[in-house]
VOGU-3710 file (C-alpha; in Angstrom, 3 decimals, decimal comma):
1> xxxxxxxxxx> 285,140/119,137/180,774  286,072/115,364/180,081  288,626/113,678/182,737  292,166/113,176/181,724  291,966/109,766/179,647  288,837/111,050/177,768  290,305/114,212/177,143  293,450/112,551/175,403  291,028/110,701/173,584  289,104/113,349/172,455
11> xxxxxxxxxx> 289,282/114,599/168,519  289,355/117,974/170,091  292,704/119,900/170,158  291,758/122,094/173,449  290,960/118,974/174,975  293,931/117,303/174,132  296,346/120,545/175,015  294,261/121,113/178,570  294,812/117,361/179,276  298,415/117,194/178,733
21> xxxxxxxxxx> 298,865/120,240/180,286  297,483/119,202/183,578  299,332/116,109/183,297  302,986/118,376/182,853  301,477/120,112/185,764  300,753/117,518/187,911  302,499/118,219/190,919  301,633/121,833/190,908  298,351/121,258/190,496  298,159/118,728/193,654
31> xxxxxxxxxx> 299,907/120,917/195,454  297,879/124,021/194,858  294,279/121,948/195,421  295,713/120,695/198,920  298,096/122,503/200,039  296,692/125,598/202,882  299,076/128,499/201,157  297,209/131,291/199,230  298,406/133,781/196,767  295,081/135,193/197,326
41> xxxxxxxxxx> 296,285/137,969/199,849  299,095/138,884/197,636  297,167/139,166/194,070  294,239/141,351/195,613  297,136/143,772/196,564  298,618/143,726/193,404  295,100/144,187/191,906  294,506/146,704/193,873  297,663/148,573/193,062  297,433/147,993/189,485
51> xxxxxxxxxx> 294,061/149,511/189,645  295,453/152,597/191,389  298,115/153,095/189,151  295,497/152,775/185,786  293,418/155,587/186,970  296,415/157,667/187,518  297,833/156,999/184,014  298,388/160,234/182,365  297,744/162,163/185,287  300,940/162,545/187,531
61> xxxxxxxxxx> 303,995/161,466/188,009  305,025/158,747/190,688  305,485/161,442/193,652  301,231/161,460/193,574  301,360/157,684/192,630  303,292/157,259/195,994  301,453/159,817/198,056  297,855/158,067/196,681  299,499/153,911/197,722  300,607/155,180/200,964
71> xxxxxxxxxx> 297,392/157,222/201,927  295,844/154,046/201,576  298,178/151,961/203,255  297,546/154,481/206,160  294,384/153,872/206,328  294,695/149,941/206,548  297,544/149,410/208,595  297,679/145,882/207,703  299,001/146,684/204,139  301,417/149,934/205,015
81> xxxxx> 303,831/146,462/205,787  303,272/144,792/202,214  303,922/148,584/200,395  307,227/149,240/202,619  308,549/146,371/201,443
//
């Protein structure tokens, strides 16, 4: 992908939109290439929830849903603190 100037230059429209964009997004962007906080703890939880919960769908009814995300947070101890709440 072009840098920012040729990007805004570009004749391409998903050049242009990325570019300005990034530049709205500036700060954000700075801070989440420099900064040392991660979401990345927090979104493989929710992925792995999510995950649970699709091969349940049609299944059973949140009393399993709750028994399954809890047997697992057993298991890893780490996470029975993130599901508690």
């Amino acid at each position: 992908m072009p840098g920012g100037a040729e990007a805004e230059a570009s004749r391409l429209p998903e050049f242009k939109s990325e570019a300005s964009g990034l530049q709205q997004d500036k700060a954000a962007v700075l801070a989440g290439l420099t900064l040392p906080w991660s979401q990345g703890p927090l979104e493989g939880h929710v992925n792995r929830l999510k995950l649970l919960k699709r091969s349940m769908y049609g299944r059973a009814k949140l009393p399993l849903l709750r028994a399954r995300v809890l047997h697992v947070a057993e298991k890893e101890p780490s996470r029975a603190a993130l599901l508690a709440g």
